[in-house]
N, C-alpha and C positions, 0 to 999 in steps of 0.2 A: 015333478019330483017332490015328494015329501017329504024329506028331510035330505039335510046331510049326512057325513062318512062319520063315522063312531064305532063301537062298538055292535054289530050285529047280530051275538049271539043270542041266544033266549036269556030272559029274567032268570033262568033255573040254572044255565051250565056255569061252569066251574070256571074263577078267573084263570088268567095265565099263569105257570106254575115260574120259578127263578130258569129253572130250566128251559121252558119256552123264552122266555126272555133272552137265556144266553146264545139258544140256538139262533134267535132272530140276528143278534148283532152280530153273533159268527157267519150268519149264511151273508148279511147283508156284507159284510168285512170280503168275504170270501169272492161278492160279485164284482169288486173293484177291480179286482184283478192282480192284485198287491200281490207280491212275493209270489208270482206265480212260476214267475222263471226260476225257482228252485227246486220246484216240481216239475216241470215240461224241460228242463235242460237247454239244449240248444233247440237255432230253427235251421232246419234241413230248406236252404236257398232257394233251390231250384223247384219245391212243393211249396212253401211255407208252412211245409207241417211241423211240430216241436217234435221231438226225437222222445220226452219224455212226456207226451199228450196220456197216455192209460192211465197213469197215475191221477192226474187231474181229472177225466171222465168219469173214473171209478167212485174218485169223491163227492163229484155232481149227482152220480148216478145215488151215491148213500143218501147224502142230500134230499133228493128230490121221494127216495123211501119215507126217509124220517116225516117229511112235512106231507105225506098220505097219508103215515099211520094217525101222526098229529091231527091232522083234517077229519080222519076219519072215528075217533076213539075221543077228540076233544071238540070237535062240532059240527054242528045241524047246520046242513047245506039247503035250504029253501030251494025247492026246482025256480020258484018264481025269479030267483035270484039271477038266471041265464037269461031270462029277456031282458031288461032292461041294458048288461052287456056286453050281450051278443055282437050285434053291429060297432060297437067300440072295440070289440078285438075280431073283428072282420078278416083282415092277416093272417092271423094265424090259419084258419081252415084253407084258406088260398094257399096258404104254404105247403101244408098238407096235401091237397090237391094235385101240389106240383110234382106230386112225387111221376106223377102219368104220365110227364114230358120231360123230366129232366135225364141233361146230359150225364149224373152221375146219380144214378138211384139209390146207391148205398147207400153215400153220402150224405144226401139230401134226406133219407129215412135218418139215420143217425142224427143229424142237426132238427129234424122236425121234434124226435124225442126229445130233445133239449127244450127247445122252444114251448111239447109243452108242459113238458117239466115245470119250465119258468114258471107257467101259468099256473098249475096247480101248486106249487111253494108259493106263488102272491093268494090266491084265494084263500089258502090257508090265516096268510097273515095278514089279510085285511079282515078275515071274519073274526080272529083272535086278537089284537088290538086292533087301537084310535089312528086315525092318520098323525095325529099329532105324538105317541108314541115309536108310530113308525118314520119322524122327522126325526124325534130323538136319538131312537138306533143309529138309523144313516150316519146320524151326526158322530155317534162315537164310534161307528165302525169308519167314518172319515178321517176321525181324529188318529186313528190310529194308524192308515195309508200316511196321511200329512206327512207326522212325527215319526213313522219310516222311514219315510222316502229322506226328510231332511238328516236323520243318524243315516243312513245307510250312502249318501252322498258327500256327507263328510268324515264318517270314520270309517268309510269303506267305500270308496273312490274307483278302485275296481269295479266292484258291481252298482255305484249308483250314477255313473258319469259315465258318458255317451266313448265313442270313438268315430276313427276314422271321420266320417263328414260330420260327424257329431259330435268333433273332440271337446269334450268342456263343460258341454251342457248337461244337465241334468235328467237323469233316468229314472232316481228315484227306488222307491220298489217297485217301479213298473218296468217292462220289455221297451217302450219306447215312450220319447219324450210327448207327443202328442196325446198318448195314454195316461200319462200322468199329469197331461193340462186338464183333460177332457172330463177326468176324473175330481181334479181339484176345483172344476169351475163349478160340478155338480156340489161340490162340497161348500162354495160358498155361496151358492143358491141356498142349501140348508141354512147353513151356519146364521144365511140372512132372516130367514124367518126364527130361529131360537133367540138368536140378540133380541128380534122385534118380543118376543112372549115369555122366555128366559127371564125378567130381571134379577133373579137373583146372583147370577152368575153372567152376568152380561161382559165380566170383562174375560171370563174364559171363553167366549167366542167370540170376541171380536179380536181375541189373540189366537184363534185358530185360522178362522178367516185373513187374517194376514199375513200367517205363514202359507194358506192357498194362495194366496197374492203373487208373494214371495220366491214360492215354487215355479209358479206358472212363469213368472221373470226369468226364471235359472233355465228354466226348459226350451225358453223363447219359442212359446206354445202362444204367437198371435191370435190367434181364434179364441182361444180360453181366456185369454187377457181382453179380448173387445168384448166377450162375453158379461164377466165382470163388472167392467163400466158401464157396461148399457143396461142390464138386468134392471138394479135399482132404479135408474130413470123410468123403466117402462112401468114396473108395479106401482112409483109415485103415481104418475099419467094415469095408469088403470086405475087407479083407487079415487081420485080426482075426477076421473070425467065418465067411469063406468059405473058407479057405484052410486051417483046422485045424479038428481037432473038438474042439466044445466042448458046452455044453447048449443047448438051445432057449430055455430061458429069459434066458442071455446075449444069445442073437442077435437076440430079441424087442426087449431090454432098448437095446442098441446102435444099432437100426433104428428103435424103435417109438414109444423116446423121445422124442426130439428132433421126429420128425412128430405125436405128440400137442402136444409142447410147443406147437410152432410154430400147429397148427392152434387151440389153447385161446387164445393170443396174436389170430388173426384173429377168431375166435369174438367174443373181450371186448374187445379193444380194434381192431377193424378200423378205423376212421377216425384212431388216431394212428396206426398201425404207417402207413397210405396216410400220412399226412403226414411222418412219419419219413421216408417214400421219395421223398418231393416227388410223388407221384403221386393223382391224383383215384379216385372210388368205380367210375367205366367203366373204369381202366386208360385213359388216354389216347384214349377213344374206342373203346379194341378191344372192349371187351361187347357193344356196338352192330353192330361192323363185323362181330363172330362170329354175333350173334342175325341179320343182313341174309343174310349167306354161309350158314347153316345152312339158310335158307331156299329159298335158292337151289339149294344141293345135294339137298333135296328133291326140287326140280321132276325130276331125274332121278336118284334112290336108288341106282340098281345098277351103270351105267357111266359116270353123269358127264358134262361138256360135252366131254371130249375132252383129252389131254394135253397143258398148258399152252394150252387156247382158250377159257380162261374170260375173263381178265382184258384186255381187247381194247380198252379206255377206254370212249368211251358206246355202242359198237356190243355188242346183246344186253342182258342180264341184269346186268352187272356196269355199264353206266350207268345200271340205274335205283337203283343201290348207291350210286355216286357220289353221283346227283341227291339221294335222300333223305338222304346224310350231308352235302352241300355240301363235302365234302373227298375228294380223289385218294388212291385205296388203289393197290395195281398186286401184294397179294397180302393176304390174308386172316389174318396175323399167325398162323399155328397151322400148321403144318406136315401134322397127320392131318388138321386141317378143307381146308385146301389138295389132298389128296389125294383125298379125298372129293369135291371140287368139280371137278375133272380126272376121276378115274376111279370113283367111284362107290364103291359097297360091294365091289365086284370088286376096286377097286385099293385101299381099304383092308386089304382082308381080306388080302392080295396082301404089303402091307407090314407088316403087325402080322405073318404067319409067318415074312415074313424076319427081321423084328430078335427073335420068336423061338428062330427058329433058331440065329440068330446070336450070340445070349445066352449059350443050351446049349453051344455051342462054344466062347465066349469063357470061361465060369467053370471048361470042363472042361480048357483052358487054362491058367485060374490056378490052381488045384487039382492039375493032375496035373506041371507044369513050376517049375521052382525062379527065383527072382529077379525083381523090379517089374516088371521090362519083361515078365515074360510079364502083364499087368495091362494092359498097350495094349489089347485088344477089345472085355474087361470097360468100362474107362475111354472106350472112343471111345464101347460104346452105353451107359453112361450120361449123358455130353456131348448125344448126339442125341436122345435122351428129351425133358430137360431142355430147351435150345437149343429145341425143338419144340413147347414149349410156348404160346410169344410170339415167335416166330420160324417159319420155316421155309426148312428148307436139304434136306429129303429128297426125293429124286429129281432135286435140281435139277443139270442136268448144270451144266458147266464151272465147278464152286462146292468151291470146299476141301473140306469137310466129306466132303459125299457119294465126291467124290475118294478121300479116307482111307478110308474105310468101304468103297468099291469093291477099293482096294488090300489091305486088308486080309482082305475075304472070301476075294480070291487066295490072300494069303500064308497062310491059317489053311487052305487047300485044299491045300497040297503037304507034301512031305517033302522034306528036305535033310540030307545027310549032316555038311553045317556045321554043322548042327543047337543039337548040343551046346556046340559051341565057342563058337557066335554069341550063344547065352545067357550061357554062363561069362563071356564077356569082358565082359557088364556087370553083374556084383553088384558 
C-alpha cells in the first residue's frame, strides 16, 4: 500500500460543493434507519414486510441516482482503483450470483440492487471526501438519530417506547430496541475517535457519547452496552502492542488476559454473570433461534437460500422457525450465521476473506501511518466482528455499518497527495 485514505481525486477536480456535504450527512442520517417508521407505516407480521416500504425504496432508489450523477459529473474513477478492492468486497458479486439459485428471485434481484446501490453511494463518497470527514458526517448524522430517539421517548412516548414484551423500554426513532443499540454503539465508536482528534469541542462529544450510553441502558440493548466497554480497551491494546515492537510475551499478556479472565468468569460463575446482565441461559431465545437457523443452513451447505430470500415470514423454511419458536424473528441474530443462511459456504467463505483482507490492510495501516485516526479500519473491523456476533449488519445494504466499511475499503484503496497533510491535521 502506498499510502493511506484521503482524498483521491485529481489535483484538478473541483472540491466538495455545501451541497455535497449536505447530501453526505443526509444520506449517512438516512442509513441509520432513524424515523423510518414514519415512512414504512406498520410491519405486516406474518411477511415482516412494512406496509409503507415504496416510499422508503423510492427514496433509496433517488438516493442511489443523485450519488451516480455526483460520481459521475464530480469524479474520475481510476479503473486501477477496482483491483486493489475487489477481493474486499468479494460479497457482493456472490450476492449477485445468487440470484441463479435462489428461492425468491425477485426478491433477491431487488435487494442485490440495493446492495449495489450501497456500493456505488460509498465509492462516490470515499473518492469525494477524507475518511476523517466521513467520521465527522457519521458523527452529526448520529447526533442527530441520538437527540431523536432521546425527544421522541420522552415527549412522545407512543412512538419512542416499546410495548407489550417491550413495555418501557426504549425505541427511540428506531422500529426496534436492538436498532437503536446497534446504532448508537456505532455512534460511540465514532464519537470515540472525534473526542480523540476533536479538541476543540471535546466536550460536545463526549456529551453525545453519553447520551449513546444512555440510550443503549433505556433500550437494554446488552450487546451494544458490552460493545461500548470493550471497544476502548481493545484500541488501547491495539495501539500498545500493534503499533510498536515489543515482546510476545507482552502482547500475550494484553490480549490473552482479560479473555482468559472473562472466559474463567463464564466457566465459574455463568448464571450470575447471565443475571448481572438481566439476561437468561438461551440469551433471549437466541441459542434456540441459532440451533433452528444452523439447521436450516444445512439443508443447503454451499450456496444458501439466496440473498436475503431466507427470512420471507411463514412462506419456506423460516415459518417453520417461527411456528416452532411461537415468536417472530425477521433475522437470525448472528451476522456469519445470516450469511451462511443467504449464501451458503460460498458466501461465507467469500466474507471471512474479505474482513481478512481487510484486517491485513487495516493493521498495515496502523503500523506504517502516524496518528489515531489511522486506527478507523483496525476499529470499524473490530466493531463488525464484535456487533456480528448477536447482531447482524454484514452485507446489509442501506445499513450504516456496512456503509462505513464499504467507504472505507475505497478510501484504504487510493493514494492522495493530501495524504499527509489529512493525517497531520488530526494528532
Amino acid at each position: 500500500m502506498d499510502g493511506l485514505y484521503g482524498h483521491p481525486t485529481s489535483p484538478s477536480s473541483t472540491p466538495p460543493t455545501a451541497v455535497e456535504r449536505f447530501f453526505a450527512v443526509a444520506v449517512l442520517f438516512f442509513s441509520t434507519g432513524a424515523f423510518w417508521r414514519l415512512l414504512q407505516g406498520s410491519r405486516e407480521v406474518e411477511t415482516g414486510e412494512w406496509t409503507g416500504a415504496l416510499v422508503t425504496n423510492c427514496m433509496w432508489v433517488l438516493v442511489y441516482l443523485t450519488a451516480s450523477w455526483f460520481l459521475f459529473t464530480r469524479c474520475s474513477v481510476p479503473w486501477r482503483l477496482w483491483k486493489k478492492p475487489a477481493l474486499l468486497l468479494l460479497p457482493v458479486p456472490v450476492a449477485v450470483a445468487s440470484l441463479m439459485w435462489s428461492e425468491a428471485p425477485l426478491l433477491t434481484f431487488l435487494r442485490c440492487g440495493a446492495l449495489i446501490g450501497t456500493t456505488v453511494l460509498a465509492l462516490y463518497l470515499a473518492l469525494r471526501f477524507s475518511i476523517s470527514e466521513i467520521i465527522h458526517f457519521a458523527g452529526c448524522a448520529l447526533g442527530l438519530a441520538a437527540v431523536g430517539s432521546l425527544i421522541a421517548a420522552i415527549i412522545f412516548p407512543g412512538f419512542g417506547l416499546g410495548t407489550d414484551a417491550y413495555e418501557g423500554l426504549w425505541l427511540g426513532a428506531f422500529a426496534q430496541k436492538n436498532e437503536l443499540g446497534i446504532m448508537m454503539s456505532t455512534a460511540f465508536l465514532v464519537y470515540l475517535f472525534l473526542f480523540w482528534h476533536k479538541q476543540s469541542v471535546r466536550i460536545l462529544w463526549l456529551g453525545l457519547s453519553s447520551l449513546c450510553v444512555l440510550l443503549i441502558v433505556k433500550a437494554d440493548s446488552m450487546t451494544s452496552l458490552v460493545i461500548c466497554c470493550v471497544m476502548p480497551y481493545l484500541l488501547w491494546v491495539s495501539h500498545k502492542t500493534l503499533t510498536r515492537t515489543g515482546s510476545l510475551a507482552k502482547r500475550i499478556l494484553y490480549f490473552g488476559f482479560p479473555v482468559v479472565l472473562l472466559a474463567a468468569a463464564l466457566a465459574l460463575e455463568f448464571d450470575r454473570v447471565l443475571d448481572a446482565v438481566g439476561r437468561s441461559a438461551d440469551l433471549t431465545g437466541r441459542t434456540i433461534l441459532w440451533a433452528l437457523a444452523s439447521q436450516a443452513a444445512l439443508e443447503k451447505p454451499y450456496v444458501g437460500h439466496g440473498y436475503e430470500a431466507f427470512w420471507r415470514g411463514y412462506e419456506g423454511t423460516a415459518g417453520d422457525i417461527w411456528t416452532q419458536l411461537g415468536a417472530y424473528f425477521y433475522y437470525s441474530h448472528n451476522g456469519f450465521l445470516e450469511i451462511s443462511l443467504a449464501l451458503g459456504l460460498v458466501g461465507l467463505v467469500a466474507v471471512l476473506i474479505a474482513l481478512f483482507l481487510f484486517g491485513k490492510s487495516a493493521l498495515r495501516v496502523m503500523q506504517t501511518q502516524k496518528g489515531l485516526m489511522a486506527m478507523w479500519p483496525w476499529a470499524l473491523l473490530l466493531y463488525l466482528l464484535l456487533s456480528n456476533i448477536l447482531e447482524g449488519t454484514l452485507m446489509k445494504s442501506n445499513n450504516l455499518p456496512w456503509l462505513l466499511y464499504t467507504i472505507t475499503v475505497f478510501s484504504l484503496s487510493v493514494s492522495s497527495p493530501t495524504l499527509t497533510h489529512d493525517i497531520r491535521s488530526l494528532k
